[in-house]
C-alpha positions as CSV (number, residue, x, y, z in Angstrom):
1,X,85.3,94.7,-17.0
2,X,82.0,93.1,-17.7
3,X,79.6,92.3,-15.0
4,X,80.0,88.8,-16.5
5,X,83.2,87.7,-16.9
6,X,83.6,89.1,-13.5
7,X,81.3,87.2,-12.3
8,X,82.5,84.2,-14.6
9,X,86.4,84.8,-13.2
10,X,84.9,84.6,-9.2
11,X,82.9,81.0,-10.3
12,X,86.2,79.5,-11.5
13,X,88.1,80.4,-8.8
14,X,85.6,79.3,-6.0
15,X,85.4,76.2,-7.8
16,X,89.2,75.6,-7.7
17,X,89.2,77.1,-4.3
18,X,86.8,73.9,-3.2
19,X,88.8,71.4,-5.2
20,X,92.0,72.2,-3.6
21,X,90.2,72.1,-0.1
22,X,88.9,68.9,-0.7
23,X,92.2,66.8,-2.2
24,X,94.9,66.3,0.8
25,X,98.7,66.0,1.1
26,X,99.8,62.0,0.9
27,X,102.7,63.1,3.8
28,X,100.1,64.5,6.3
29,X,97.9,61.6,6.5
30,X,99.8,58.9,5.6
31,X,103.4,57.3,6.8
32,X,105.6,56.6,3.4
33,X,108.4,55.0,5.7
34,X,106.2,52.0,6.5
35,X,103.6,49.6,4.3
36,X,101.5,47.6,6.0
37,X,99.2,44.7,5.1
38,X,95.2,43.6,6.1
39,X,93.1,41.0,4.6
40,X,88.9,41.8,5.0
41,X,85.6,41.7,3.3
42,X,84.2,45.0,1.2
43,X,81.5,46.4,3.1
44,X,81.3,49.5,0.9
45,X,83.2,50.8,-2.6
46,X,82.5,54.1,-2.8
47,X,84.1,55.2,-6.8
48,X,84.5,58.5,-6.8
49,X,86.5,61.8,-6.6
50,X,88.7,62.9,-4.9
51,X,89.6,59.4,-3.7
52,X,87.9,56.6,-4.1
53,X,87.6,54.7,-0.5
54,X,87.6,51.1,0.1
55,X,85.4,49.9,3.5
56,X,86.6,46.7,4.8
57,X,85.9,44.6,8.0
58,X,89.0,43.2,9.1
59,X,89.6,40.4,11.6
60,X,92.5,41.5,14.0
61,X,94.9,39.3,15.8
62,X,92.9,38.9,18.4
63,X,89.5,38.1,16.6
64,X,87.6,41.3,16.8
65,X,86.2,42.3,13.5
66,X,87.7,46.1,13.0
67,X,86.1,48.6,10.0
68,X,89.3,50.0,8.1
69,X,89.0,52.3,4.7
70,X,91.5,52.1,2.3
71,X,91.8,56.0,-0.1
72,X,92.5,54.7,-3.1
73,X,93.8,57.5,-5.9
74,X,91.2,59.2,-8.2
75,X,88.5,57.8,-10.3
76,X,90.2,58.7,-13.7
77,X,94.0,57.1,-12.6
78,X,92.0,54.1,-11.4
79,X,90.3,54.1,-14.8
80,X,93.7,53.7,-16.4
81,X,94.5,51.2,-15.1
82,X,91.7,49.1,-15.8
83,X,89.1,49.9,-12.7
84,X,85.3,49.8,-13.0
85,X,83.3,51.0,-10.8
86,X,82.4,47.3,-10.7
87,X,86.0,46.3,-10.0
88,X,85.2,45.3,-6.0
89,X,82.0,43.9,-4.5
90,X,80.6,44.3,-0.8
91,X,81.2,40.4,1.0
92,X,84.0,40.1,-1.7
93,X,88.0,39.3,0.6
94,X,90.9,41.5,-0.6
95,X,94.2,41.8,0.6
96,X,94.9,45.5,0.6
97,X,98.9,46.4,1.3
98,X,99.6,50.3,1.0
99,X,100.9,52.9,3.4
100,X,99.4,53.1,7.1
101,X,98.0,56.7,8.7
102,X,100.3,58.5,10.7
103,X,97.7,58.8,13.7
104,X,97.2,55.2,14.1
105,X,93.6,54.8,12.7
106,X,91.8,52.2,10.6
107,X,92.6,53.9,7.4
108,X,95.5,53.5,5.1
109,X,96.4,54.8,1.5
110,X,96.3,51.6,-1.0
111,X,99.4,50.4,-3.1
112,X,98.1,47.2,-4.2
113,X,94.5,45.3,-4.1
114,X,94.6,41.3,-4.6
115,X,91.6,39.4,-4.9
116,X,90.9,36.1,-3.0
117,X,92.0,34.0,-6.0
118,X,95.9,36.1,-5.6
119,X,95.4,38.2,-8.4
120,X,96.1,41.6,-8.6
121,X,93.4,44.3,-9.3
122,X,94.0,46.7,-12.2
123,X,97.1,47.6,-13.2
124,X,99.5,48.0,-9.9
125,X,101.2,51.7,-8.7
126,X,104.9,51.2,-8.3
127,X,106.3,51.8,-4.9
128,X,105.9,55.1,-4.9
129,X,103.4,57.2,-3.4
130,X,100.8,58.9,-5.7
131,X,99.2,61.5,-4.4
């Protein structure tokens, strides 16, 4: 075999070597038994692969501002369903319901994004998970 392709065939596979290293399992990170809810302002929208990721300060019950992210899926499903990367602004409120982590952190996979005015961002995932 050439020098070249084997070179060429040890590029593509360190490449897919890196993506599957970087994209997670839903079920390791993230309860699918519960949904939980959480109302805050953007602080960051970061659009891009493998998840995009929501930063929000959320008020808690008790008053305390709390940072919480929110993985969305990736950049090109989000496209299809009518996302920009314009589609959320920092100080803008969301209400962000999706599936909680499993260890109890600030950080939740989304199901649904409504703006302040009620409506619904994009075009909504069904209640199934997508990984």
């Amino acid at each position: 075999m050439q020098l070249s392709k084997v070179v060429a065939i040890l590029a593509v596979a360190l490449a897919a070597a890196a993506s599957a290293s970087a994209h997670h399992s839903f079920a390791v990170f993230f309860d699918d038994t519960r949904t939980i809810e959480i109302t805050g302002s953007v602080t960051e929208f970061r659009f891009s692969n493998p998840h995009a990721i929501i930063s929000l300060d959320v008020r808690n019950k008790d008053g305390v501002v709390e940072a919480w992210k929110a993985e969305t899926n990736a950049v090109t499903l989000l496209k299809r369903r009518g996302w920009t990367k314009d589609s959320l602004k920092a100080g803008e409120v969301i209400t962000v319901d999706g599936w909680p982590a499993r260890d109890g952190a600030n950080y939740m996979r989304m199901r649904t994004i409504k703006k302040a005015d009620g409506t619904v961002l994009g075009t909504p995932v069904s209640n199934q998970r997508v990984d």
